[in-house]
N, CA, C and O atoms as a GROMACS GRO file, in nm:
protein
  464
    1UNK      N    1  -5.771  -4.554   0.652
    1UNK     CA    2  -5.848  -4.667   0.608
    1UNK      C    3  -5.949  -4.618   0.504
    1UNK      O    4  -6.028  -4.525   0.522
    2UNK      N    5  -5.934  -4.696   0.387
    2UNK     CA    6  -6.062  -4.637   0.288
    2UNK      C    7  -6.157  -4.741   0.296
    2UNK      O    8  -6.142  -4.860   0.322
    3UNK      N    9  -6.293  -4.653   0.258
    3UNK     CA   10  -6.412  -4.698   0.261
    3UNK      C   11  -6.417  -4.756   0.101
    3UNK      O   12  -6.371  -4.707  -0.002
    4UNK      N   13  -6.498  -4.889   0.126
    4UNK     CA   14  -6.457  -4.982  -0.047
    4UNK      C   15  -6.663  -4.919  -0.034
    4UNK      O   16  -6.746  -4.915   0.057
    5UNK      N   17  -6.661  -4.879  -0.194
    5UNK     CA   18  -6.788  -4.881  -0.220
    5UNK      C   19  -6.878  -4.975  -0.192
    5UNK      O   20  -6.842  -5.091  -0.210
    6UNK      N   21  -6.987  -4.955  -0.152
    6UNK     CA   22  -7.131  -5.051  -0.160
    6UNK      C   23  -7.177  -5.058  -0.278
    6UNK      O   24  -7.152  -4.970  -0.361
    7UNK      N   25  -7.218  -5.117  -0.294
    7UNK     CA   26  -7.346  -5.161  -0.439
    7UNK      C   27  -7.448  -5.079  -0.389
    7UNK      O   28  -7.494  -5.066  -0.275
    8UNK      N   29  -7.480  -5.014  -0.521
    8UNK     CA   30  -7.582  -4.892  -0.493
    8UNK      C   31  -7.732  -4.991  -0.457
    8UNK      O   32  -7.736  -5.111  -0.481
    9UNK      N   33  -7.820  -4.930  -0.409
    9UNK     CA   34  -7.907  -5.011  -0.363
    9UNK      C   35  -8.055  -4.900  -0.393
    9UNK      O   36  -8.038  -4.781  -0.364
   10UNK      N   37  -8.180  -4.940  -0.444
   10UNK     CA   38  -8.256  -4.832  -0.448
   10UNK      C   39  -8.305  -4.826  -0.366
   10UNK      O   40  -8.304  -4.922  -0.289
   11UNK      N   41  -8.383  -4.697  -0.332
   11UNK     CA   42  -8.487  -4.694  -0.163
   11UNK      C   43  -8.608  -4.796  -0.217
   11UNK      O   44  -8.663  -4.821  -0.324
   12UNK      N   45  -8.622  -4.852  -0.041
   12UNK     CA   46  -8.668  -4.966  -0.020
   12UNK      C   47  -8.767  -4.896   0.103
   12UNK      O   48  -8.710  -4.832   0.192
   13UNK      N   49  -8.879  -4.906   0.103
   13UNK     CA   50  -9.037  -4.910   0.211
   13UNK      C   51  -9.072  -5.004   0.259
   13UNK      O   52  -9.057  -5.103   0.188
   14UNK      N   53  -9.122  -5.023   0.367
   14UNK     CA   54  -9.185  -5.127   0.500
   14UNK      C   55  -9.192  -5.224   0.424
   14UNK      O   56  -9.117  -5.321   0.439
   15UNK      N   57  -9.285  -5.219   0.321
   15UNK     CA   58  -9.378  -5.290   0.212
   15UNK      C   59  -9.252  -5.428   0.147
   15UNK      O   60  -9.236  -5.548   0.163
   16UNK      N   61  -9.179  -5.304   0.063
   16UNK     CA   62  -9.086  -5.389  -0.051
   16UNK      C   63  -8.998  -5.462   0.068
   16UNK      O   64  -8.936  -5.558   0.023
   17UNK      N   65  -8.978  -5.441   0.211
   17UNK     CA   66  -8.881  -5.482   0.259
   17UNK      C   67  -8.906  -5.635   0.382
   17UNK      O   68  -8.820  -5.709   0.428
   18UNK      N   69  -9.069  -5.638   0.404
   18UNK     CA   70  -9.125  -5.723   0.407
   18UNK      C   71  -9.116  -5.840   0.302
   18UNK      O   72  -9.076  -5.952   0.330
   19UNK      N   73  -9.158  -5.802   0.180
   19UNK     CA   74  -9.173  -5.866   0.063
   19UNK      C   75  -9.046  -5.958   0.054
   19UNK      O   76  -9.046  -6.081   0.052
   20UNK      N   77  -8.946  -5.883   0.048
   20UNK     CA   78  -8.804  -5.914   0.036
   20UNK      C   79  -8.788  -6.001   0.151
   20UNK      O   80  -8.809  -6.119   0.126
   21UNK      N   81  -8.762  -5.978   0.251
   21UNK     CA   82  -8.773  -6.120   0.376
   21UNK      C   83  -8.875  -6.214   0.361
   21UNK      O   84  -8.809  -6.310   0.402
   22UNK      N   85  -8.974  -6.258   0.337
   22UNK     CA   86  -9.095  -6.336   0.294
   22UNK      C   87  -8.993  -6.390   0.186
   22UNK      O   88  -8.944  -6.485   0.247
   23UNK      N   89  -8.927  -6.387   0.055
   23UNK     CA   90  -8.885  -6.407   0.007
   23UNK      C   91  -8.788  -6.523   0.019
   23UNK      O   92  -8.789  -6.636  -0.030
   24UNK      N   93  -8.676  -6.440   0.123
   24UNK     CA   94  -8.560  -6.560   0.156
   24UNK      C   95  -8.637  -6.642   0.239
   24UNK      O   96  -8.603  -6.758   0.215
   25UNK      N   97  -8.731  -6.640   0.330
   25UNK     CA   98  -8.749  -6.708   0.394
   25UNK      C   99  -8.799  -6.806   0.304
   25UNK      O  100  -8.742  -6.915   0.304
   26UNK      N  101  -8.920  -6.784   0.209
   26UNK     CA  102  -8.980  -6.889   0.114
   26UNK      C  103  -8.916  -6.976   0.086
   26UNK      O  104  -8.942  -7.096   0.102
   27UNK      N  105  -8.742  -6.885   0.001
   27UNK     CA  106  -8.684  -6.990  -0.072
   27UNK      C  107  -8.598  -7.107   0.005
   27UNK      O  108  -8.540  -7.202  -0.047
   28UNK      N  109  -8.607  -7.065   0.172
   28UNK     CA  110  -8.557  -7.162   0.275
   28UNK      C  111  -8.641  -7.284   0.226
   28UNK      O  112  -8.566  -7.375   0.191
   29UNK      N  113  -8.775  -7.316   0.212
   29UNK     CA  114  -8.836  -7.380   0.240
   29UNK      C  115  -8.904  -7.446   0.116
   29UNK      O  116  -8.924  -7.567   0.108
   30UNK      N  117  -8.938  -7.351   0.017
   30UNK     CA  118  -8.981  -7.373  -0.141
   30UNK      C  119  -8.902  -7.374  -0.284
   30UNK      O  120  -8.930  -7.381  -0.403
   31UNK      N  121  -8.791  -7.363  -0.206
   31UNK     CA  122  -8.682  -7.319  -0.316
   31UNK      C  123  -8.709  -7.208  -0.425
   31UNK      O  124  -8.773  -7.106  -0.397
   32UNK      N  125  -8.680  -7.220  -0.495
   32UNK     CA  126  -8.724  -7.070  -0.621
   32UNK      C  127  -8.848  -7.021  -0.645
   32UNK      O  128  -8.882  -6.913  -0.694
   33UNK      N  129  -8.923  -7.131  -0.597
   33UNK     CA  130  -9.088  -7.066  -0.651
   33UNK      C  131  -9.147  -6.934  -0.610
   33UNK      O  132  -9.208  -6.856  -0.684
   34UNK      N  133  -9.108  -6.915  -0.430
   34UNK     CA  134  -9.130  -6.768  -0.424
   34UNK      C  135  -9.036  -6.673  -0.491
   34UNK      O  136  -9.096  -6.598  -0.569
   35UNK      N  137  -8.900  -6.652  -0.485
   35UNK     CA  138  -8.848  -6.564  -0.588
   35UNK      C  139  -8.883  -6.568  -0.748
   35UNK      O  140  -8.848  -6.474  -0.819
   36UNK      N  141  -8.945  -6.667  -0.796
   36UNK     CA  142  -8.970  -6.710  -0.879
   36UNK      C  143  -9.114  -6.561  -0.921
   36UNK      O  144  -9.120  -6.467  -1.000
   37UNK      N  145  -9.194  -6.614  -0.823
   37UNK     CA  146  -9.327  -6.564  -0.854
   37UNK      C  147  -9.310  -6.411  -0.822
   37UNK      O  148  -9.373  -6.329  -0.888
   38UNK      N  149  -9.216  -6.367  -0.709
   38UNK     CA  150  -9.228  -6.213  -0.696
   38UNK      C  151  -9.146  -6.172  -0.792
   38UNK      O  152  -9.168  -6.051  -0.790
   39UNK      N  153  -9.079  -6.187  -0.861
   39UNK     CA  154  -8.978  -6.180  -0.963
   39UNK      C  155  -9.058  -6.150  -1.083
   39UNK      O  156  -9.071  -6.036  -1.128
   40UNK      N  157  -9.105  -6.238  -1.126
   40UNK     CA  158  -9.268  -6.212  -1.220
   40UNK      C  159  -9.368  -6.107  -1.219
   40UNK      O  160  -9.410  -6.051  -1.320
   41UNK      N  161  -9.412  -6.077  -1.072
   41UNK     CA  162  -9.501  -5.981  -1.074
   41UNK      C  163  -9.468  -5.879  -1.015
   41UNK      O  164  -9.567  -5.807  -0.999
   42UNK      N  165  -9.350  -5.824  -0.962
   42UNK     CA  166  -9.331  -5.778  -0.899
   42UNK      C  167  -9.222  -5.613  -0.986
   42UNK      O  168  -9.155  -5.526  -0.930
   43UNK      N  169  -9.243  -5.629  -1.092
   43UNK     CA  170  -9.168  -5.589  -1.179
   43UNK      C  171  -9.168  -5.421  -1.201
   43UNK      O  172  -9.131  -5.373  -1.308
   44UNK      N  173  -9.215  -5.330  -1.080
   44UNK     CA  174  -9.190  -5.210  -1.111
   44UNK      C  175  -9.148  -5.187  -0.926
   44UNK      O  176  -9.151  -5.075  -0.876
   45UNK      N  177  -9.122  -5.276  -0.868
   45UNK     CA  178  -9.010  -5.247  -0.714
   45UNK      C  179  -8.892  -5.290  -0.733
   45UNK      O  180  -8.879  -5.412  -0.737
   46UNK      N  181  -8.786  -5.215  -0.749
   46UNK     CA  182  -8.679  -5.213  -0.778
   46UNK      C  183  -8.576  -5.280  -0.675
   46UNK      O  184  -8.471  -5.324  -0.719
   47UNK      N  185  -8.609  -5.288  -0.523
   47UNK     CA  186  -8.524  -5.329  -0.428
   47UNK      C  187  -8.590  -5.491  -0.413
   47UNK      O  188  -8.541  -5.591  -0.360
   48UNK      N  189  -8.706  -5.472  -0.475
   48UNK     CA  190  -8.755  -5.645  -0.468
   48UNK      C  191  -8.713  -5.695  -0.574
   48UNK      O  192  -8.680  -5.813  -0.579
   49UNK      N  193  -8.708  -5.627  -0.661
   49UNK     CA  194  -8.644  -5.752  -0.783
   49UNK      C  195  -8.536  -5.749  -0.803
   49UNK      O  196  -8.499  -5.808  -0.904
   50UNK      N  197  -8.396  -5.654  -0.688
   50UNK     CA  198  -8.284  -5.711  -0.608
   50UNK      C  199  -8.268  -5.815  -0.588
   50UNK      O  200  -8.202  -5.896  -0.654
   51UNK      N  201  -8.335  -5.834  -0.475
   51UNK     CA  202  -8.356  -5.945  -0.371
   51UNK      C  203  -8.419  -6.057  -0.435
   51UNK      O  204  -8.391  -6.161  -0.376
   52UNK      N  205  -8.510  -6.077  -0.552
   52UNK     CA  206  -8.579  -6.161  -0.590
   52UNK      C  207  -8.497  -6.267  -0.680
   52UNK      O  208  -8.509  -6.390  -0.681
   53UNK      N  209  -8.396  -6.171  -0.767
   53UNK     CA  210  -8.313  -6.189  -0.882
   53UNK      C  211  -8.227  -6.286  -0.770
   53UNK      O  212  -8.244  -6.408  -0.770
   54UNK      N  213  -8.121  -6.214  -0.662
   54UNK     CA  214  -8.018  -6.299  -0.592
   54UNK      C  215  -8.121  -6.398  -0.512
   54UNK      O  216  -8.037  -6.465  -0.452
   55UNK      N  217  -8.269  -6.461  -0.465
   55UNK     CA  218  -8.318  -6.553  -0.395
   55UNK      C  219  -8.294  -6.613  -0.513
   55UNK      O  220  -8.177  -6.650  -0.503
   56UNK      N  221  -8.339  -6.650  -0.633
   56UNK     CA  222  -8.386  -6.733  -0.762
   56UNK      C  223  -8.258  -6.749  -0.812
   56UNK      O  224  -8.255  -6.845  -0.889
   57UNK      N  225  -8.090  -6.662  -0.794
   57UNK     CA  226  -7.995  -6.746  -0.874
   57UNK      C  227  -7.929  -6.798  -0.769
   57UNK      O  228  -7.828  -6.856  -0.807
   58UNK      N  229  -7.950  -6.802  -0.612
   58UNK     CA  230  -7.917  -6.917  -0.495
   58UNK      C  231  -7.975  -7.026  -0.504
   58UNK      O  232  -7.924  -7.136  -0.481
   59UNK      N  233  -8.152  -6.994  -0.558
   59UNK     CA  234  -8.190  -7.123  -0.562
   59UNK      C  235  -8.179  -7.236  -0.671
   59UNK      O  236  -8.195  -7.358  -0.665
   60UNK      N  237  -8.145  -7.150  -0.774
   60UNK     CA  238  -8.100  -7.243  -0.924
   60UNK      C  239  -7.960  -7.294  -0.858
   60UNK      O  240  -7.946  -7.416  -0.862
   61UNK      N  241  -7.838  -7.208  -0.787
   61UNK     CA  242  -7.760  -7.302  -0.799
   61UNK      C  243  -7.776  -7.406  -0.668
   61UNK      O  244  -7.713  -7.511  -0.665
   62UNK      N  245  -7.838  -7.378  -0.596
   62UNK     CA  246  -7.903  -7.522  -0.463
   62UNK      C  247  -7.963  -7.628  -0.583
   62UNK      O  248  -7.901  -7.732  -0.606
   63UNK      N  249  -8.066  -7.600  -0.645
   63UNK     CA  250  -8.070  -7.722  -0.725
   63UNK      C  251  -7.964  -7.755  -0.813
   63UNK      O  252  -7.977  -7.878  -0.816
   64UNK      N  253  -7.892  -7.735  -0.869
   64UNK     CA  254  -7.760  -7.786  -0.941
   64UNK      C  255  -7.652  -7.817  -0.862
   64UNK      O  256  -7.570  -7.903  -0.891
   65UNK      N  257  -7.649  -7.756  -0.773
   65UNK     CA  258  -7.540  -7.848  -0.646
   65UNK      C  259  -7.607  -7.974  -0.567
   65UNK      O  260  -7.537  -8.056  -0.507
   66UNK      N  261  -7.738  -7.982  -0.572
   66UNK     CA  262  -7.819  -8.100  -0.522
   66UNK      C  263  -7.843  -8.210  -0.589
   66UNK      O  264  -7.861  -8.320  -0.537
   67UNK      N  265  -7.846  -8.169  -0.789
   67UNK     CA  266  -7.832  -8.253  -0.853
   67UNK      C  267  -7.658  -8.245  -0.837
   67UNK      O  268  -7.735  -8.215  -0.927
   68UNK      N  269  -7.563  -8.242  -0.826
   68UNK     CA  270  -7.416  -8.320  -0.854
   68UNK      C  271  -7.461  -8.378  -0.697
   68UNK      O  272  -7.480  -8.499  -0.710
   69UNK      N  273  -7.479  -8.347  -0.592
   69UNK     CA  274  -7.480  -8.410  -0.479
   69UNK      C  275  -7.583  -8.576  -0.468
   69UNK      O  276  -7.576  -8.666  -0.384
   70UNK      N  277  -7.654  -8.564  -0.570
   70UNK     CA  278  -7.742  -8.716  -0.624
   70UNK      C  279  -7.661  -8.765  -0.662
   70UNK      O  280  -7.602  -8.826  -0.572
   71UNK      N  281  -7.616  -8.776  -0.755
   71UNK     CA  282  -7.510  -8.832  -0.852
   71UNK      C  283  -7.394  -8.843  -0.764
   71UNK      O  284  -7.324  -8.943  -0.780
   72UNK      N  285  -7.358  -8.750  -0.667
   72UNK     CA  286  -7.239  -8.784  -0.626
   72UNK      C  287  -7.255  -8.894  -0.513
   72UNK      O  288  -7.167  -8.974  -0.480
   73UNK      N  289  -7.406  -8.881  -0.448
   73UNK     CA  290  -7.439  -9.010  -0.344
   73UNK      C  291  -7.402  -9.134  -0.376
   73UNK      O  292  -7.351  -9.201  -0.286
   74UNK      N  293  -7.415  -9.186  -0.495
   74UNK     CA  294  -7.365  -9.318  -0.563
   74UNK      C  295  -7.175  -9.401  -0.454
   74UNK      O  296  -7.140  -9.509  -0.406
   75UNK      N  297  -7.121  -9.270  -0.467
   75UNK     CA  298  -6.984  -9.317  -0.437
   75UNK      C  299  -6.962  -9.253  -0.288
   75UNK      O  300  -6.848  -9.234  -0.247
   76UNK      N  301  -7.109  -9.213  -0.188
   76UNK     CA  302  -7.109  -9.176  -0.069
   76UNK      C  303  -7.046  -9.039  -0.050
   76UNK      O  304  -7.087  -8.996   0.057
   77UNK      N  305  -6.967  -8.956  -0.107
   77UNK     CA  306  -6.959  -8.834  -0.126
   77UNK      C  307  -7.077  -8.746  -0.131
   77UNK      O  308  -7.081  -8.647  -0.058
   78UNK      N  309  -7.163  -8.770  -0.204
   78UNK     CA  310  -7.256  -8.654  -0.243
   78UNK      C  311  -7.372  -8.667  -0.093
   78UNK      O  312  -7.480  -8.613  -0.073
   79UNK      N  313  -7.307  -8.743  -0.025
   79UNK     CA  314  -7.420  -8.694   0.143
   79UNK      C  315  -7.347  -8.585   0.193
   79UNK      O  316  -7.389  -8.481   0.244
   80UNK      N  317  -7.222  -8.627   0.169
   80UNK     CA  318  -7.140  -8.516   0.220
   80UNK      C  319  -7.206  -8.372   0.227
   80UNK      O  320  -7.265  -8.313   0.318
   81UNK      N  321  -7.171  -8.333   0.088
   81UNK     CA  322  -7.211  -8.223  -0.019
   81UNK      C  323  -7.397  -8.207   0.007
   81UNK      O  324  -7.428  -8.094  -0.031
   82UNK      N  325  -7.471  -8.252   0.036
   82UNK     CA  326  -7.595  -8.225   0.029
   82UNK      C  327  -7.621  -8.151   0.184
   82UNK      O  328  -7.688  -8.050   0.201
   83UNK      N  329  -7.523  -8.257   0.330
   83UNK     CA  330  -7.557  -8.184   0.444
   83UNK      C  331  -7.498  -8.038   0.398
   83UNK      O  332  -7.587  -7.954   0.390
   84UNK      N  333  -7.383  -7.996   0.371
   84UNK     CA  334  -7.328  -7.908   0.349
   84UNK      C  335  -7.400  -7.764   0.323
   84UNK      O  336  -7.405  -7.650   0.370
   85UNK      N  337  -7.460  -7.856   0.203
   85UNK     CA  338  -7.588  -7.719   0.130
   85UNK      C  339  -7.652  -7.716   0.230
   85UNK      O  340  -7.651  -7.616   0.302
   86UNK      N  341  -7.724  -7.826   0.259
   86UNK     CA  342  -7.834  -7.782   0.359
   86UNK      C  343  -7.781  -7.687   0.475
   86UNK      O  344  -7.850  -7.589   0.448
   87UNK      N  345  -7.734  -7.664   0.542
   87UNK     CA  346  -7.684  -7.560   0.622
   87UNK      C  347  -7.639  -7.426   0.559
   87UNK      O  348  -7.671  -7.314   0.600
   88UNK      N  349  -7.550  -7.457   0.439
   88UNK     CA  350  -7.545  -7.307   0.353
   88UNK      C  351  -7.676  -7.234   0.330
   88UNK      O  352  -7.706  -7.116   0.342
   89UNK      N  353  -7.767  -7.375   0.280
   89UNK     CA  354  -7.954  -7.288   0.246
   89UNK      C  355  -7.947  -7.201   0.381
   89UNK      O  356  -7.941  -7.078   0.382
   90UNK      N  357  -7.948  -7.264   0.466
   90UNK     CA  358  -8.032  -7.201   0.588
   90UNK      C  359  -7.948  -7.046   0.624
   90UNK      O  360  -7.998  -6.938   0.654
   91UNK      N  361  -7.823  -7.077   0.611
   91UNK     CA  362  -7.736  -6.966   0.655
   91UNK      C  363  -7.740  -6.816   0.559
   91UNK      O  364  -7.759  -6.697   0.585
   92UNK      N  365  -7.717  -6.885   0.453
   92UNK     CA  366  -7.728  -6.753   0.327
   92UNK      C  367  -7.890  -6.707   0.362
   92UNK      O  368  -7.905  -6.594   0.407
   93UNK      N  369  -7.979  -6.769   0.348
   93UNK     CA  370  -8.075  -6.739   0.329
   93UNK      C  371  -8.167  -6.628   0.420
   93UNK      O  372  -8.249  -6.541   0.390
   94UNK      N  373  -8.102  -6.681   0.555
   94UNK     CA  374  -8.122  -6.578   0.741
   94UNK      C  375  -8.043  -6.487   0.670
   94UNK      O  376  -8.112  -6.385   0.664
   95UNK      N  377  -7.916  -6.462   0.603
   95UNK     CA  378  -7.867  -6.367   0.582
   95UNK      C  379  -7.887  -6.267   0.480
   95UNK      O  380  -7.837  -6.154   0.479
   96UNK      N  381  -7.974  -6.321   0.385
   96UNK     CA  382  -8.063  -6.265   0.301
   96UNK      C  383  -8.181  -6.225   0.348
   96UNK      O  384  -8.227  -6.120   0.303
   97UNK      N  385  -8.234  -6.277   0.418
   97UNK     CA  386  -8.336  -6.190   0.485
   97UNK      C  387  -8.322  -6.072   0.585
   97UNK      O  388  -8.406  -5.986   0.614
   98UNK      N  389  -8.200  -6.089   0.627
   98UNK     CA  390  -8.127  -6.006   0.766
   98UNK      C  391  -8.153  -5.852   0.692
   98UNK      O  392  -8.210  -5.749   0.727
   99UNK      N  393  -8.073  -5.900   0.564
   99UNK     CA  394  -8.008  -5.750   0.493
   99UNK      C  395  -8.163  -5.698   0.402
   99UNK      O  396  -8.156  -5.590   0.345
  100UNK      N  397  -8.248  -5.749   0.396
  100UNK     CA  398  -8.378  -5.717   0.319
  100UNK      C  399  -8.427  -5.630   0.459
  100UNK      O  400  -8.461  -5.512   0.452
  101UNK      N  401  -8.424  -5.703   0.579
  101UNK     CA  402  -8.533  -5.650   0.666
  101UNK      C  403  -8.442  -5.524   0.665
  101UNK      O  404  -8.504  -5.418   0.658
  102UNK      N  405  -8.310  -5.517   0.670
  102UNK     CA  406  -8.237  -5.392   0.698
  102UNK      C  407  -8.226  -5.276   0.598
  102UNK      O  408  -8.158  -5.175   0.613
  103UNK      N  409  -8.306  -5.308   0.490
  103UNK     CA  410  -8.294  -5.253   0.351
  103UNK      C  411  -8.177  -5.206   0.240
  103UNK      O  412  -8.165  -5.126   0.147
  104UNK      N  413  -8.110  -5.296   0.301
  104UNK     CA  414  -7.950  -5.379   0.235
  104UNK      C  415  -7.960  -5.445   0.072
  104UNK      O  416  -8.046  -5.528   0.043
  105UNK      N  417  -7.888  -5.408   0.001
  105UNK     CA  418  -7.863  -5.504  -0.063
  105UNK      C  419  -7.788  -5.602  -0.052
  105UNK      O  420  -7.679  -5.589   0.003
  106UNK      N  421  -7.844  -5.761  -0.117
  106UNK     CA  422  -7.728  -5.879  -0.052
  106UNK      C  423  -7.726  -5.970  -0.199
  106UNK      O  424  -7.803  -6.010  -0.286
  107UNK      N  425  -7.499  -5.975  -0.138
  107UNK     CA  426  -7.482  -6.016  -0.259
  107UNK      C  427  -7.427  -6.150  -0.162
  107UNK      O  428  -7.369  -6.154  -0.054
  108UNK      N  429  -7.471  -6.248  -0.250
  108UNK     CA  430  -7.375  -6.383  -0.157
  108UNK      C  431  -7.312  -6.447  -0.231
  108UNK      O  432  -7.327  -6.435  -0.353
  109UNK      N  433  -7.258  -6.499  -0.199
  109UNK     CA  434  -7.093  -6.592  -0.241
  109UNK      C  435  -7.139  -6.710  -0.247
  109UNK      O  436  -7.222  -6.760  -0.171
  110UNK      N  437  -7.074  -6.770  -0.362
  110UNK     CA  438  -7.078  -6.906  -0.422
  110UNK      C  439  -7.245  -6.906  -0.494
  110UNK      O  440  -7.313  -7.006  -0.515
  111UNK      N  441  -7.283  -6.768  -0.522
  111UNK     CA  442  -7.372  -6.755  -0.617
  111UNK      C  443  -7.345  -6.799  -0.773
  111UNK      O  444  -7.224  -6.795  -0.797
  112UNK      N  445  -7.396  -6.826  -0.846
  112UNK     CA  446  -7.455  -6.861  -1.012
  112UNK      C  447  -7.526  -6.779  -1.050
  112UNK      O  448  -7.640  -6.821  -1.074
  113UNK      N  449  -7.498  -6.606  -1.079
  113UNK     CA  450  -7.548  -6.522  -1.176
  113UNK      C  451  -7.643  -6.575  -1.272
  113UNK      O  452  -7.661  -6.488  -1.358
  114UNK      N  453  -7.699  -6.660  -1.293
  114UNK     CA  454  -7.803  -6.653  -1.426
  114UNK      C  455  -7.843  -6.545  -1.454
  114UNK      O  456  -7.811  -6.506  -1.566
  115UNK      N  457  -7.919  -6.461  -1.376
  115UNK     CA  458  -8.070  -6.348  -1.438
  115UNK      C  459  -7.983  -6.272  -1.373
  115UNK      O  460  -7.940  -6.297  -1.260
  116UNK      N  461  -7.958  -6.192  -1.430
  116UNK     CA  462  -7.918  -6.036  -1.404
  116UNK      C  463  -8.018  -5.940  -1.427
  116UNK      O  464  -7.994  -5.821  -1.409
   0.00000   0.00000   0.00000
């Protein structure tokens, strides 16, 4: 059985790894603004502006799947699609914090790369 590489990850301290859970949890609740703001100032911790970069392009695409899920409410579909997210928020997001507290890097699925 071969071992598939990890994504290199830089060393991560109590500190940055706190930061990083505070993070997902924020964006449970505030959407991008906390990745938003540690992302901004946070600009010489390398495992936080990991974690900051993937909270802020989950939360750009939660708002762009929330706007088609408005628009899609019109024809009763887009409730569908909105409970949906709402449980993905919550799920990705515990799981983004899981792998911060663990000093993991986390890549999640059905992400929107914007900021690299």
């Amino acid at each position: 059985m071969t071992d598939f590489p990890r994504p290199s990850s830089p060393a991560a301290d109590k500190n940055s790894q706190t930061f990083a859970v505070l993070v997902w949890i924020g964006t449970i609740f505030f959407t991008f603004i906390p990745a938003l703001i540690v992302y901004l100032l946070k600009k010489d911790d390398a495992f936080l502006q990991e974690h900051a970069k993937e909270a802020l392009n989950w939360a750009i695409t939660m708002l762009l799947l929330t706007l088609i899920g408005q628009i899609l409410a019109i024809v009763l579909v887009g409730f569908l699609l909105i409970g949906i997210m709402f449980v993905a928020q919550l799920i990705f997001c515990i799981m983004g914090a899981v792998k911060a507290s663990n000093g993991q890097p986390c890549v999640l699925p059905f992400n929107i790369r914007l900021i690299k």
